[in-house]
N, C-alpha and C positions, 0 to 999 in steps of 0.2 A: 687680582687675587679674588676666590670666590669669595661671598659672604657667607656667616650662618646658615641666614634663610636660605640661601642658594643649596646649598648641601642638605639643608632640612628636604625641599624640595625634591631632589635629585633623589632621595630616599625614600621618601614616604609612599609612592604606591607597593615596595617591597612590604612596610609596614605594615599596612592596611590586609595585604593578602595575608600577612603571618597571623594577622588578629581574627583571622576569617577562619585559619586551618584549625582545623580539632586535633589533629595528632602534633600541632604547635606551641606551647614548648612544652607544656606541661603533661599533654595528657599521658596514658598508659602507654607503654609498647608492646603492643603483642607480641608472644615468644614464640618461635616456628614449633615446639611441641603442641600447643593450643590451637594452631590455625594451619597446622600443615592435613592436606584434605586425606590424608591416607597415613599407614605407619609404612616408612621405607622399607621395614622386613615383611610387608604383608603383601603375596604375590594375590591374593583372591582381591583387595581392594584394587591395587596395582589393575590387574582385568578389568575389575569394574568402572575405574576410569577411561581405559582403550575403549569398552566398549560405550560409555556415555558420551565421550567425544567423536567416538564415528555415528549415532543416531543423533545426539541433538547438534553437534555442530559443523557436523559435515554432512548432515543428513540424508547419511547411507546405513543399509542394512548390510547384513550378513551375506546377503548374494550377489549383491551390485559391489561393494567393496573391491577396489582395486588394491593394487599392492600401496600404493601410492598413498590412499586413503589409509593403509594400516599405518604408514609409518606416519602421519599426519596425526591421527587421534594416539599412538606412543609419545611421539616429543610432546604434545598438547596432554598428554598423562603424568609425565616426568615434567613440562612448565608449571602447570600449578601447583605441583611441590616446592621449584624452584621458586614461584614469586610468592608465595606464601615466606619466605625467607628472605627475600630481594623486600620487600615490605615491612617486615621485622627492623633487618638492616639497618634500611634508609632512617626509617622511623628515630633511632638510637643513635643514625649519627645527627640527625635534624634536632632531636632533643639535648643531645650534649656539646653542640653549634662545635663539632669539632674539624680539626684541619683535617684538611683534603689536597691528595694529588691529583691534577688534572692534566691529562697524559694526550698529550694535541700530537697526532700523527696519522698521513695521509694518506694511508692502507693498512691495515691489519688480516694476517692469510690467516683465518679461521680454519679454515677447511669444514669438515662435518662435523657439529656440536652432537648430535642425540648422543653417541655410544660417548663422547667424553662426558656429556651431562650427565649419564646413568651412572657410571663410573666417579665422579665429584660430589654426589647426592647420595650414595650407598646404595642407591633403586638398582644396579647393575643386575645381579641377582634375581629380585623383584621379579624384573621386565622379562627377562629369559627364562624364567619359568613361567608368568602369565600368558607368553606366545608361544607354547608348549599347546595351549586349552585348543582340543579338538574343533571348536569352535571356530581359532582363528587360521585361515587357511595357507597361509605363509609362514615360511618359518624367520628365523629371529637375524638371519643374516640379510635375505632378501629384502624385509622391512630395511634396514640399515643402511644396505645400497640404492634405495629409492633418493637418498637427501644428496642436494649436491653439492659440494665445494661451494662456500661462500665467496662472490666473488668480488672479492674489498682489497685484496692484494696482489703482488706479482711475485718478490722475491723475501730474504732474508732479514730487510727491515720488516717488512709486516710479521712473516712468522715471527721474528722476537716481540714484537709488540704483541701477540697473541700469546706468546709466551710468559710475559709481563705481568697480562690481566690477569692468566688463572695465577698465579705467584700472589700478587696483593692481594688478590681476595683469600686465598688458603692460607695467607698470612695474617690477616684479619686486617689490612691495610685501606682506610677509608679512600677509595679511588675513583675515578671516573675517568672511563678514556673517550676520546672524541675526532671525530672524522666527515668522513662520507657513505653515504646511502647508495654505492654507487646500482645504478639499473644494471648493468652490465660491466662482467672484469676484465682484465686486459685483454682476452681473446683466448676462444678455445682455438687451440691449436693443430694441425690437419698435413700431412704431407702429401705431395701432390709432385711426382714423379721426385720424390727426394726432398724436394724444397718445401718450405714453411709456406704453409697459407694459413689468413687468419679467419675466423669465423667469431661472428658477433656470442660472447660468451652469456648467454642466456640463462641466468643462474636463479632467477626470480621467476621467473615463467612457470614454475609448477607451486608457486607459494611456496612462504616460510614460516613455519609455526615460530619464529624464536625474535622477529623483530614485533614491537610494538612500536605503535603509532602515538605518537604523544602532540596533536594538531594544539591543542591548548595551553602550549609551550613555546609555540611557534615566534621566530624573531624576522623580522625586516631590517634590513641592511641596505645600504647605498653604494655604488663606483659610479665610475667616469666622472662626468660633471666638471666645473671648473671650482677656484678658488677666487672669491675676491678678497680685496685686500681691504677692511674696513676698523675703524676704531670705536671705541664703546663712548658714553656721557662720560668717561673718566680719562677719555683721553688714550685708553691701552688698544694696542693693536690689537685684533679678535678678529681673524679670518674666517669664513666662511666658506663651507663646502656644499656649492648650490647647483642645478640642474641635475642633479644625478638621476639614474635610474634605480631604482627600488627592487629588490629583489627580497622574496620571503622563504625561511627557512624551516622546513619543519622536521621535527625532532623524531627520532625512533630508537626505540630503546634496546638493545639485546643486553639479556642478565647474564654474568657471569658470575656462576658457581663457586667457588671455592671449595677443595676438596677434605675431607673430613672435617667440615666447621661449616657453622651455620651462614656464614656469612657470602650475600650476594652481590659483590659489586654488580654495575653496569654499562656497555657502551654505547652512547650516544652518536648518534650516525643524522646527518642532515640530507634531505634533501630539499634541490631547487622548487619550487614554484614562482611562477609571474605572479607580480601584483595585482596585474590587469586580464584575468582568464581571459575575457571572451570580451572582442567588439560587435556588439550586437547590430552596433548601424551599420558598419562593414558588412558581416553576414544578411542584413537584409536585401543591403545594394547589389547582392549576390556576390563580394569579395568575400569568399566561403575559404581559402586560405590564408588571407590577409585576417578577416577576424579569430583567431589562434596562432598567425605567427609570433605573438612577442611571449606566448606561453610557450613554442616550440623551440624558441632560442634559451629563454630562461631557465626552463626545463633542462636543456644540455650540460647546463652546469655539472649536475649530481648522475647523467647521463653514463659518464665510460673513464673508467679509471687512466689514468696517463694516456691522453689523446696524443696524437702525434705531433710533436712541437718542429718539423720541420720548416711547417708553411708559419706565416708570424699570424694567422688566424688560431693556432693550434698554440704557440706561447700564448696571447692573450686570452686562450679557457684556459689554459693551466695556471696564468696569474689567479683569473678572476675563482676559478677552483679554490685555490690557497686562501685568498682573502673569503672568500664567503664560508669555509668553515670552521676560519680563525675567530672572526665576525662575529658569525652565529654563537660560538662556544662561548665568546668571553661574554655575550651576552648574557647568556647562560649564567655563567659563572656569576655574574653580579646578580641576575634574582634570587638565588641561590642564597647567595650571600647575604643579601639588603632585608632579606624577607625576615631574618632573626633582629628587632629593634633594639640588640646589642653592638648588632656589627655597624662599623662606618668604614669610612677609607683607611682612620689610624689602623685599623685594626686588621685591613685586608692582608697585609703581608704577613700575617701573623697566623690567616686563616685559611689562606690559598698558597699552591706551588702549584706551579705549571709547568713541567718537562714539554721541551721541544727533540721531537724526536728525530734528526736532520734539521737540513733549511728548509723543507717544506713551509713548516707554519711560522717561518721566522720573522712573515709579516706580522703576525700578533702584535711582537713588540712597538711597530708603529701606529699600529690600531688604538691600543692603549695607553701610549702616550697621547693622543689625538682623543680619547674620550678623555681622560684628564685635563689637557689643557683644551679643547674649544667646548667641551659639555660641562665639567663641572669648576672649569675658570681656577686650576691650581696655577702654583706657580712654578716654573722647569722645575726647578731643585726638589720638591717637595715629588713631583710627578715623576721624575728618575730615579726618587730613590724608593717609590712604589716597583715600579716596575722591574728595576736592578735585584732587589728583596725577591721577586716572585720567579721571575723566570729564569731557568736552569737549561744549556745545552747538549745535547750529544750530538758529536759529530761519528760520520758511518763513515767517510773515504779517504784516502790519501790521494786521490785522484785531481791536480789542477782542474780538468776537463769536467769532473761530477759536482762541482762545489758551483751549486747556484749562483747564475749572475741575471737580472733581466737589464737589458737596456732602459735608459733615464728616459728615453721617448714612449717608449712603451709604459713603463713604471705610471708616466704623464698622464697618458691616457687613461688608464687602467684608475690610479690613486693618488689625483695631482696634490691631495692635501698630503700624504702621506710622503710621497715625495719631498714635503718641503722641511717635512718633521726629520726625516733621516739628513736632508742637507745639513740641520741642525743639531743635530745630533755630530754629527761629520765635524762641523766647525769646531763644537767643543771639545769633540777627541784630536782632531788633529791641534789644539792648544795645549792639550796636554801631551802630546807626542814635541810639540816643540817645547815643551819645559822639560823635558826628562833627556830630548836630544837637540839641543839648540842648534839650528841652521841646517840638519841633518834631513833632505828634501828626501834620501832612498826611502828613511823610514818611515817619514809622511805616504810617500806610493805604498810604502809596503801595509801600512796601516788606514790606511783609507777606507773608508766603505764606498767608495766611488772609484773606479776603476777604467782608465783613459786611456787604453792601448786601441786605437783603430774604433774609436768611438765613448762614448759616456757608459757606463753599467752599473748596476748597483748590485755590491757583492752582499750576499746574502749571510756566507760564512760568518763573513768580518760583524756583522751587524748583531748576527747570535752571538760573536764571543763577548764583545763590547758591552752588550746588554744584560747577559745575565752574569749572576752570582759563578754560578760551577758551572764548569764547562768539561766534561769526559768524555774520556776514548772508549775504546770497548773492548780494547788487550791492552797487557803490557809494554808489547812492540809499539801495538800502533801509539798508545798515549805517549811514548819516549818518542817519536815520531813527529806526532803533533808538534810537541815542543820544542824538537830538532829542527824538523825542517818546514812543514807549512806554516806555524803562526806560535816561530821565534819570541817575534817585535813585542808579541800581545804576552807571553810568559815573562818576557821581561817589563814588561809594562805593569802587567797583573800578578806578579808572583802570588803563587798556593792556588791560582783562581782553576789552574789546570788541574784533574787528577782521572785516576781509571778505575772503570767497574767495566770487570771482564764479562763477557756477556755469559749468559747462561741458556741451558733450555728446560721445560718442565717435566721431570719427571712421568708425569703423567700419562702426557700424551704421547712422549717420545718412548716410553716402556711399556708401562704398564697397558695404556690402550692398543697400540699400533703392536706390541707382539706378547701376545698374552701367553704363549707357551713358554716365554721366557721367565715370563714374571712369576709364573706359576711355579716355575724351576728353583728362584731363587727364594722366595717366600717359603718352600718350604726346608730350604737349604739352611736357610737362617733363620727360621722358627718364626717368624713374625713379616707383616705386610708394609709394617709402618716404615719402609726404604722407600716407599711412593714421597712421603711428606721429608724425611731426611737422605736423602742420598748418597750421605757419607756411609752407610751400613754399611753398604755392597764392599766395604772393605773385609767385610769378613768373608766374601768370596776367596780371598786372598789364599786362606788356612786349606782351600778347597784346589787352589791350579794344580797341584802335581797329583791330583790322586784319578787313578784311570778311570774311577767308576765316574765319577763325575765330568771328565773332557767328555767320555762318553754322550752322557744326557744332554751336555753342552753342545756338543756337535751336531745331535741327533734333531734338537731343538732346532737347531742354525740347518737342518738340511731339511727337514720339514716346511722350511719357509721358503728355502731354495726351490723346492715341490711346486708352492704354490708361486713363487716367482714366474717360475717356469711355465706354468698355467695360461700366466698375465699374458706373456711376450710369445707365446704361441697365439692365440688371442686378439691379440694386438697388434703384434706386426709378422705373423703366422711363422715364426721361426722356432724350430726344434730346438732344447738345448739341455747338456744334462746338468744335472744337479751335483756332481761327482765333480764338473769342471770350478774354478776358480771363479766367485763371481766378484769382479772387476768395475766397481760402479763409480760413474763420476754426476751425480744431480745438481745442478745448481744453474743459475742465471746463464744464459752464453753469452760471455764477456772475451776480449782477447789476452785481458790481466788473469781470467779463471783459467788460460792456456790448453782449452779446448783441443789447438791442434796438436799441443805438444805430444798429449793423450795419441792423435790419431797418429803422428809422427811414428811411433810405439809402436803403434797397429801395424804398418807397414812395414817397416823393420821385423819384427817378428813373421809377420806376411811374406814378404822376398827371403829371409832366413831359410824357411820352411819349403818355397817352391826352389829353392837352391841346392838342402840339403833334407831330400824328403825324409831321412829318418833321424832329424834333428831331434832330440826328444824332452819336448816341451812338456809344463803341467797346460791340460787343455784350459781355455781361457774364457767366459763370456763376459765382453766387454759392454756393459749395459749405460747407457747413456738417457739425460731426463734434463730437458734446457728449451727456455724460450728466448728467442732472440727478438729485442725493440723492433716494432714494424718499420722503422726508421734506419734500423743498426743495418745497410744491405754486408759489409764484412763477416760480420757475425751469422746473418742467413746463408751466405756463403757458406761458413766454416761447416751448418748443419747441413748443407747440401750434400758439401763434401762426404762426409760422414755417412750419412744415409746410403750415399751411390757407392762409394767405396766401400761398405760396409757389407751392399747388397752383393758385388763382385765376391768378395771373399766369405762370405755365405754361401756361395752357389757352384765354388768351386772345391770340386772331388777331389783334385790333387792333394789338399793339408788335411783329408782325413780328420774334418769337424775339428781339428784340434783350436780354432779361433770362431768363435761367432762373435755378433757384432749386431745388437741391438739398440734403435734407438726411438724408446718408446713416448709415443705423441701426447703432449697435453700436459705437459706435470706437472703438478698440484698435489698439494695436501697428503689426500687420499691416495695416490698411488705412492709420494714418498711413504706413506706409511706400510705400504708392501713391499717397497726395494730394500729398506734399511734396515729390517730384519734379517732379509737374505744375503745382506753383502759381507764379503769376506773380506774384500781389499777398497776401503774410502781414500780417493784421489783427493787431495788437496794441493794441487799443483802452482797456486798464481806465483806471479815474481816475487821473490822477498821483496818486502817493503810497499805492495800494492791491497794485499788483502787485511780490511782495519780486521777483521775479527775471524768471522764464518761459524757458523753455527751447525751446518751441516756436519760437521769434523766433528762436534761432540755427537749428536746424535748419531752416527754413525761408530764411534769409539763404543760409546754406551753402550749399542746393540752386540758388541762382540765383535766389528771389523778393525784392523789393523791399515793404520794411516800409513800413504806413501806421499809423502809431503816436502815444500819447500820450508825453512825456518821461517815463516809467515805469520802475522795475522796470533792466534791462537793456535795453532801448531805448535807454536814454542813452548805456553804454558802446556798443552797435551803431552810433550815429550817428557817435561820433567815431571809429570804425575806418572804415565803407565813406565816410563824407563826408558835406556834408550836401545837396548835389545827387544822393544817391544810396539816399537815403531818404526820405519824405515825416510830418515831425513836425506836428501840429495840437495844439490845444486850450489848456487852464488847463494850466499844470507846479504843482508843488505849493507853494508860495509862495503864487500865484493862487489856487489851491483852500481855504487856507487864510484866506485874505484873506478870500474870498466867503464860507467858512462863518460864519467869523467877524461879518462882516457883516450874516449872517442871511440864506442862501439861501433865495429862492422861487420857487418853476421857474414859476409862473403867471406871471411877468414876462415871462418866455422866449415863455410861450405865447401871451400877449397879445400881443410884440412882433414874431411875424413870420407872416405868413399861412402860407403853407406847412408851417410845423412845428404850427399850430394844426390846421390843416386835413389832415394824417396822423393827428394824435394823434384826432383827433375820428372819423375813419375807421377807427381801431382800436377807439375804443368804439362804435361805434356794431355794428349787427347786417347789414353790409353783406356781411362775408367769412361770416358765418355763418347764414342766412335760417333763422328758423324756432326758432333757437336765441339768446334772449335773454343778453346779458353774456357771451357765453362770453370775452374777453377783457379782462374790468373788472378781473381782479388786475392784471394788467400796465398797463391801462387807467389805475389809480388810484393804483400806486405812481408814475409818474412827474408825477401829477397832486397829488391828494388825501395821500397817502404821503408827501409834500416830496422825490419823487424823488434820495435816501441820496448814490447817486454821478453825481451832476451829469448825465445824459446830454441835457438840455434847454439845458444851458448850452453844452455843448459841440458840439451838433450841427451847427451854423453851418458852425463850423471845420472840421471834417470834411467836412462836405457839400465846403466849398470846396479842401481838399486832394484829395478824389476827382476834382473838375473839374482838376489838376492832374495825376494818375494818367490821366486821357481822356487830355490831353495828349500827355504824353511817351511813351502807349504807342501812341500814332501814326506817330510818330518812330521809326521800327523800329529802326537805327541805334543811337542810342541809349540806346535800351530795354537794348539787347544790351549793349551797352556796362557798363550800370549794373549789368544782373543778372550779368554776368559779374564784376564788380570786388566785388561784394557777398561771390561765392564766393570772390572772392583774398582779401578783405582779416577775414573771420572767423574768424583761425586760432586770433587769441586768446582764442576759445569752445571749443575743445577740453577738454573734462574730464581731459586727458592735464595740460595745465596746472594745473587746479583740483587736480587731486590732488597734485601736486608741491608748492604751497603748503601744503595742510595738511599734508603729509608733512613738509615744512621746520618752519611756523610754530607748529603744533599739538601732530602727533604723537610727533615729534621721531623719524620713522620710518625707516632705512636701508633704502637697497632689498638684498634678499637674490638675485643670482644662482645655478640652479641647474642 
């Protein structure tokens, strides 16, 4: 057990710095009215900042200036507003040592911050009237598109965690999120006769006015290395974690704004450095690669967001990823802490939550039991119930296959002390699993954080629930799910410890930024703007669906974007398409649970319909598609291959009379979802019931005015019982069904035997029809819904869908009511707002006050 002094020690360089800081504890805070360098309404000061950040620090004039450099000296005009606030802030939470959530997850999809920072800061306005001044030679769109896509994330956990940040800051929620600096994101994306090729995503290569470097912050961390087994002068076992390699972290800060409030959170993002830059005696003896390789290895750490975990060189950077900015952070988190000479350890649960966002950072929890028990000499009990207090989980999948495991060999290597912490960890859970079920060996397997099928693994899931306090789903479905069928043992184990916060998105950026003619529409519809910050307003949309002037403006709005849609995918993937036709959008991850092909199944069906009975009379259709598939995932490159060639076929063919096009545009991110999802009429939400925990694309896409065709999935469920159920289109097995049938013994050859048209597409995708000349090119896709026992039903479900589509022809005939419906979709999804999702963990979780500043 440690001593006093020992703890004195352990503390006292936080002390020492806090007694150093002048804005600690006592001094003034400055108030963003006295130190913000400009008034938000003042477009001439506004100017005269663009133009003192393109002379003194970009040190460009007016004739050398590229577009590049305008929108460089804009966001560096709109950040010292911003940190003039982000400084205020910190100040007022540092002076009133108050709680903090520290939000560990390991991606965050920003996309472009200027237009939302101008828009969060009131400067909106400002900015587009200063880049009006004769003077500057671009106009205010072009600056805009110079910034690129941050590239920190891939899919749907990051955009929520970006959705997250702006939510507690506009809430006044004292937050801090934390991750990676990655150099490069998962890959820009490129097709190349149909098929995905990946190109190194170069997103930092033009400079980023919005991270800061914070090197005087910086932590060093340790892996590999071995354990020995040693005892103290008191006789107590005290292992040691020795030969390691040293690895330094250094901090960069991006602020986040919150929107009509002064308040700046911020995200801390690590990247790698070697301890050892440079061997100069190497470089003398002319080993001129050998003196920088241990900076070129260390360096790859913060290098490239989800490497490809194929090769076991490729799991062990994604270990050592996970642990180095779990590491870094809680390091963090204790200067932070130590540095106010109120705080101690009693007090840390009381002053710190940390949300684990997945099992990514689910190492943490070993980490800090491991600074508890071998740095500051607690003792278990005391050190579990630190850490049990602090950390909270969200789980994202229902998927067996997605729920983190690394193997105990690798684990070894990677974190042999931490390894030994989880064994232990393990023995005292599985003691209590044997007091609650005596002799009962299923539940011990089931309950393990060690998992022995075809080798040793450490289950990552199991470790997050065990460990924290709360543990939640992110629907209704999925958290009854949770508790049903992944992690039963542990609800019974842990009653109340499960519960759900439905996920949400930010109004913000999914409205008000990304389709301004909307927002425009309804702000004045409803006399007020303040629907950005409550959500729930847009119910007064409701007073407004039947009346014709307004479907009008509604429609007129939604076909404007279709215009510019239209723009995009000419453009892009140089196809004509009108705006008149249906647009049919499915954006998300290409997964084979998001049923990708069920989508294309559709296409083809419709496709052969058309070349059978040319004067079939369809509403014409643009099938627009936006998906990146794991460089890893080859089924899923597949599936987009498919698509592309098959898509190109029936673009190119005069016989259906344009009634189908079929675009699938490259690279998707952020920025361009923020141009489809205005324009969509019809959002696919197709995975199997029972596979999708949440999706967030379905609200963003309801929001904007499109009408869901969906399985009872995920958040589907709750969308139906907000907008109605004449006002969304549900098909398929829900998950009861799906269960029944596996159970049963699915066989999709039944399917395929039982109906001619689903035999007679499927047979047309194997066969060498779309691809002459080129044998199987689509037998993976061919054979998993055949031969493969086709995983997630889309044989079974196809029927249903097909005939929900013939319902979607319908209604969107009906102009009227078309309008009607997508208008009421927009009123009635307020309660997707992530403003609310966060208010519930802030209540149920993190037990968080908001802090005004």
């Amino acid at each position: 057990m440690a001593t006093n002094s020992k703890k004195q020690k352990s503390t006292a360089s936080g002390k020492t710095a806090a007694s150093k800081d002048a804005s600690w504890p006592n001094s003034p805070c400055p108030s963003p009215e006295t130190t913000s360098p400009f008034d938000a309404t003042s477009t001439g000061k506004f100017k005269q900042a663009i133009f003192r950040h393109l002379t003194y620090t970009l040190a460009r004039d007016l004739h050398s200036a590229q577009p590049h450099d305008w929108w460089i000296a804009t966001s560096l005009a709109v950040r010292e507003h911003i940190l003039s606030r982000m400084i205020s802030t910190q100040a007022v939470h540092n002076r009133d040592n108050v709680r903090r959530l520290y939000y560990f997850s390991l991606e965050y999809l920003m996309g472009r911050l200027t237009e939302s920072n101008l828009y969060n800061t009131g400067l909106y306005d400002a900015a587009r009237e200063a880049i009006k001044d004769p003077d500057i030679p671009v106009d205010f769109e072009t600056i805009l598109n110079e910034e690129s896509d941050m590239g920190l994330g891939n899919g749907g956990l990051g955009r929520l965690a970006a959705c997250f940040l702006d939510s507690l800051a506009t809430l006044d929620l004292p937050a801090i999120g934390y991750g990676i600096y990655y150099e490069f994101g998962l890959f820009r994306q490129a097709f190349v006769n149909g098929s995905q090729v990946e190109h190194p995503d170069s997103w930092m290569m033009g400079g980023t006015p919005w991270g800061i470097a914070r090197p005087e912050n910086k932590v060093t961390i340790q892996i590999k290395g071995r354990v020995e087994n040693v005892f103290d002068d008191r006789g107590n076992y005290r292992p040691r974690w020795v030969n390691t390699d040293a690895i330094i972290g250094i901090p960069h800060d991006i602020p986040v704004a919150g929107y009509d409030t002064n308040t700046v959170n911020f995200l801390r993002l690590w990247s790698s450095q070697s301890a050892s830059e440079f061997d100069l005696a190497a470089f003398n003896s002319g080993g001129y690669v050998e003196a920088v390789r241990e900076k070129a290895v260390t360096e790859t750490i913060s290098k490239v967001l989800y490497p490809n975990d194929k090769t076991e060189n490729g799991k062990e950077l994604r270990l050592i990823q996970q642990y180095f900015f779990v590491a870094c952070s809680l390091r963090d988190i204790m200067r932070r802490h130590f540095r106010n000479p109120e705080n101690s350890w009693d007090n840390f649960p009381s002053k710190i939550a940390i949300q684990l966002n997945d099992t990514h950072p689910a190492v943490a929890i070993a980490e800090l039991m491991r600074i508890l028990l071998d740095e500051e000499e607690m003792q278990w009990e005391k050190a579990w119930g630190i850490v049990t207090k602090v950390f909270a989980y969200t789980n994202h999948t229902l998927l067996p296959e997605a729920l983190e495991k690394w193997s105990v060999g690798l684990f070894d290597r990677v974190l042999p002390r931490h390894l030994q912490i989880i064994y232990a960890i393990n023995d005292r859970l599985l003691r209590l699993v044997e007091a609650r079920w005596p002799g009962d060996d299923g539940k011990k397997r089931d309950c393990s954080l060690i998992e022995e099928n075809g080798g040793k693994s450490v289950r990552m899931a199991n470790l997050s629930v065990v460990a924290s306090h709360a543990v939640n789903g992110v629907a209704a479905l999925h958290t009854a799910l949770l508790k049903k069928q992944l992690f039963p043992q542990y609800d019974e184990l842990f009653p109340g410890r499960f519960q759900n916060k439905t996920n949400g998105i930010t109004p913000r950026r999914w409205l008000l930024d990304c389709n301004p003619r909307l927002s425009k529409l309804i702000t004045s519809t409803l006399g007020t703007d303040h629907w950005a910050c409550d959500l729930d307003l847009l119910r007064g949309l409701e007073t407004h669906a039947d009346k014709s002037e307004f479907q009008k403006a509604f429609m007129e709005v939604k076909r404007d974007n279709k215009n510019e849609l239209a723009a995009i995918i000419k453009a892009d993937c140089q196809i004509e398409v009108s705006p008149d036709a249906l647009f049919d959008v499915q954006i998300k991850r290409l997964h084979e649970y998001k049923r990708q092909h069920l989508n294309l199944l559709h296409i083809l069906a419709l496709y052969r319909r058309i070349l059978q009975n040319p004067n079939l009379d369809i509403v014409p259709r643009v099938f627009v598609f936006g998906a990146k598939a794991a460089p890893g995932y080859d089924l899923a490159k597949n599936i987009i291959r498919a698509i592309n060639v098959i898509g190109a076929h029936i673009n190119a063919d005069t016989r259906i009379g344009g009634k189908i096009k079929v675009a699938f545009l490259p690279n998707y991110r952020v920025s361009l979802a923020e141009k489809i999802i205005p324009a969509a009429d019809l959002s696919e939400q197709i995975s199997t019931a029972g596979k999708e925990a949440s999706g967030t694309g379905n609200m963003k896409l309801a929001l904007n005015g499109a009408l869901t065709i969906g399985t009872l999935d995920g958040a589907n469920v709750e969308i139906k019982e907000e907008v109605g159920d004449e006002n969304i289109f549900i098909f398929g097995m829900n998950v009861d069904e799906v269960e029944a049938l596996r159970a049963k013994g699915y066989n999709p050859w039944n399917y395929y035997n039982a109906d001619e048209e689903l035999r007679a597409i499927i047979d047309w995708i194997g066969s060498d029809y779309f691809t002459p000349g080129e044998h199987g090119a689509f037998a993976p896709l061919h054979n998993s819904l055949l031969n493969g026992g086709d995983p997630f039903m889309v044989l079974a479900d196809f029927r249903a869908y097909s005939d929900a589509h013939e319902k979607v022809d319908a209604l969107y005939r009906d102009k009227a009511k078309w309008a009607r419906a997508a208008i009421l979709n927009t009123a009635r999804v307020g309660k997707f707002s992530s403003d609310r999702t966060i208010r519930e963990y802030a209540k149920d979780i993190w037990s968080l006050p908001a802090i005004k500043t």
